[in-house]
C-alpha positions in Angstrom: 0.0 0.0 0.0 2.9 2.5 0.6 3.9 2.5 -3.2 0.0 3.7 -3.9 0.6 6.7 -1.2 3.7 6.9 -3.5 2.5 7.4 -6.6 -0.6 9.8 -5.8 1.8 11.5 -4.1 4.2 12.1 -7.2 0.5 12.5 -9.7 -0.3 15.3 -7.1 3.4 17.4 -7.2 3.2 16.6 -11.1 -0.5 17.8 -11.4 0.1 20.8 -9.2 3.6 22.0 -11.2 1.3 21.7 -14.7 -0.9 24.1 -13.0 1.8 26.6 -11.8 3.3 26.4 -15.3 -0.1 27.2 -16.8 -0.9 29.8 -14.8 2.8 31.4 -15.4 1.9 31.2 -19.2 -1.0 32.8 -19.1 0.3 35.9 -16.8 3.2 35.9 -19.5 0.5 35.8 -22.4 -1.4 38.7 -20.2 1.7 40.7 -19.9 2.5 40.5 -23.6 -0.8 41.7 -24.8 -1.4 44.5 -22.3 1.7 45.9 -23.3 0.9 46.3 -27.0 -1.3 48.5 -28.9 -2.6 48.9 -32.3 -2.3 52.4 -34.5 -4.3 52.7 -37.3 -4.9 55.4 -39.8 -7.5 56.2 -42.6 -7.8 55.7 -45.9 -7.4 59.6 -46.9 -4.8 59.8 -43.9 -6.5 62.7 -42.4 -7.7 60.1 -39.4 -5.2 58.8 -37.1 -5.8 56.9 -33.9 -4.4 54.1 -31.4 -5.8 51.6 -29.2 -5.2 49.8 -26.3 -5.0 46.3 -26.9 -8.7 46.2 -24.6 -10.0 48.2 -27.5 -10.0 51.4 -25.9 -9.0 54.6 -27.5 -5.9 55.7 -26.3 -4.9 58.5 -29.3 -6.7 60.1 -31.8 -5.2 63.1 -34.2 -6.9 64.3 -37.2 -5.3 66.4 -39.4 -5.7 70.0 -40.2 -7.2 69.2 -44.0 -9.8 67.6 -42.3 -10.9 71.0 -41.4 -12.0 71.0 -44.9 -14.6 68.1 -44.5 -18.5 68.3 -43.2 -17.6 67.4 -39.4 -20.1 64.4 -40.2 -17.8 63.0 -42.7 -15.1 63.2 -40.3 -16.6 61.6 -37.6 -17.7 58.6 -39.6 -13.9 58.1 -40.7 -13.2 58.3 -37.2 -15.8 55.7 -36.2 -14.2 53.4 -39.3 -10.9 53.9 -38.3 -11.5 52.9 -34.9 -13.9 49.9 -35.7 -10.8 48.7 -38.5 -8.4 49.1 -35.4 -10.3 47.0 -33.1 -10.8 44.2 -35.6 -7.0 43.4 -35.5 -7.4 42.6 -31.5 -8.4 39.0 -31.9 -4.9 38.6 -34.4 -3.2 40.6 -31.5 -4.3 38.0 -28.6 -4.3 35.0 -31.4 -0.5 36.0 -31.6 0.1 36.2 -28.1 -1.3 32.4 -27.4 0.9 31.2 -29.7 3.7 32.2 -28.4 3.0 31.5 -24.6 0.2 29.1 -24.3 -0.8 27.8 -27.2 -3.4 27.8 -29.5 -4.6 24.5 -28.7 -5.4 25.1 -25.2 -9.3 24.8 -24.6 -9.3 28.7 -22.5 -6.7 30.2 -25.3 -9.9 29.1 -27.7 -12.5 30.7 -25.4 -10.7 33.7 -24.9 -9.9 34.0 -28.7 -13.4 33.5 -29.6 -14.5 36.1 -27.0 -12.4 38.6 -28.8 -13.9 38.1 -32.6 -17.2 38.6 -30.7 -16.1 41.8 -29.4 -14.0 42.8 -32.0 -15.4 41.7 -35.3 -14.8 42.4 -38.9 -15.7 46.1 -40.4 -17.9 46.3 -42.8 -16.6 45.0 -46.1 -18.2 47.9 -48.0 -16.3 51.1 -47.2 -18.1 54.1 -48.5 -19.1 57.3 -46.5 -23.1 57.3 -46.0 -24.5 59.9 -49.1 -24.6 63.6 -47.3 -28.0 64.1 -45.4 -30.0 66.7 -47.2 -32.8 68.7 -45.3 -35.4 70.6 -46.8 -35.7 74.1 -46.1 -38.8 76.0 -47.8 -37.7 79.6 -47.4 -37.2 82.5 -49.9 -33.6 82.0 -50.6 -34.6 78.3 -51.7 -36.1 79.8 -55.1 -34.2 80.1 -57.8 -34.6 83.8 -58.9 -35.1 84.9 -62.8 -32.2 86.0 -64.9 -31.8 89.8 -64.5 -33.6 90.4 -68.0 -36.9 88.5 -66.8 -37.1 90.4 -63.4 -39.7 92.7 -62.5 -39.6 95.0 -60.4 -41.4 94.5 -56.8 -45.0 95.5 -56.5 -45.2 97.9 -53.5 -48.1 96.5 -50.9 -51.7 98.0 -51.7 -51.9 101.4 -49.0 -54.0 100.4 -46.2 -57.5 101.1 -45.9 -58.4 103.6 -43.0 -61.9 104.5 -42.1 -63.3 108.2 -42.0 -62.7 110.0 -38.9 -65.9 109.5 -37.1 -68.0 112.8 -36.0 -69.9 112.7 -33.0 -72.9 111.9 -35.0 -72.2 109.3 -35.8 -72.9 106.3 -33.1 -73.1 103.0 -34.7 -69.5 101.4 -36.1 -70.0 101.5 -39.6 -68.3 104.9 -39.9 -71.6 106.2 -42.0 -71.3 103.5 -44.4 -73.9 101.0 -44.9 -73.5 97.7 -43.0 -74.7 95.6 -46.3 -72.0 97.6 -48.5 
């Protein structure tokens, strides 16, 4: 019986050292990706940003041309920007199992999959949404004639004013007939 005391002895001490040397792995694999960070910039290069590796937004500069742009526009390039620097987090933490835990461990897999979740691919289609256009019905809407065709403004008809009224006269229909 002393050999069986033995031996689940030794499968404890072996079983408890795979653990410790999991656990280091995975704080190395932790270490390594909150250490890195991902820049990315826009198409038209006016957009330039950098995230954490948790996906947050850590930098963001947009260039002085952009000044140029309908604040909308530049916005949307931002949110593009950042969505396309996000996506690359799952390759970031894919890269980082690989080359402390593995990518064959059953976690390394959850945690991977976790990630394209959070972080997935950006649209494929890449084109700024059309301008909105609002409708505004006032004057300066119209187009206005060529200069030849224009005539000139009719002044308002003058106002109609009552006769002064004389003692006389008591009812309100300033001496006019009330069926007139």
């Amino acid at each position: 019986m002393p050999e069986d005391v033995g031996g689940s002895e030794r499968m404890l001490e072996q079983w408890q050292a795979n653990i410790e040397q999991k656990a280091r792995r995975y704080q190395e694999m932790a270490e390594l990706v909150q250490g890195q960070s991902i820049t990315e910039t826009s198409k038209d290069g006016l957009v330039r940003l950098t995230i954490g590796s948790n996906g947050i937004l850590t930098n963001l500069e947009i260039a002085e041309q952009a000044s140029g742009k309908r604040m909308a526009e530049v916005s949307a390039e931002v949110m593009r920007t950042l969505q396309r620097a996000q996506s690359r987090i799952p390759e970031l933490l894919q890269q980082a199992m690989a080359e402390t835990i593995g990518t064959q461990d059953e976690t390394a897999n959850v945690l991977f999959g976790e990630a394209k979740k959070n972080f997935p691919a950006p649209p494929a289609e890449d084109v700024p949404p059309p301008p909105r256009r609002e409708l505004d019905f006032g004057v300066e809407d119209e187009p206005s004639p060529p200069a030849r065709h224009r005539r000139p403004p009719t002044p308002p008809p003058p106002a109609h004013r009552p006769p002064a009224r004389g003692p006389e006269d008591d009812d309100d229909f300033g001496g006019r007939s009330f069926l007139s």
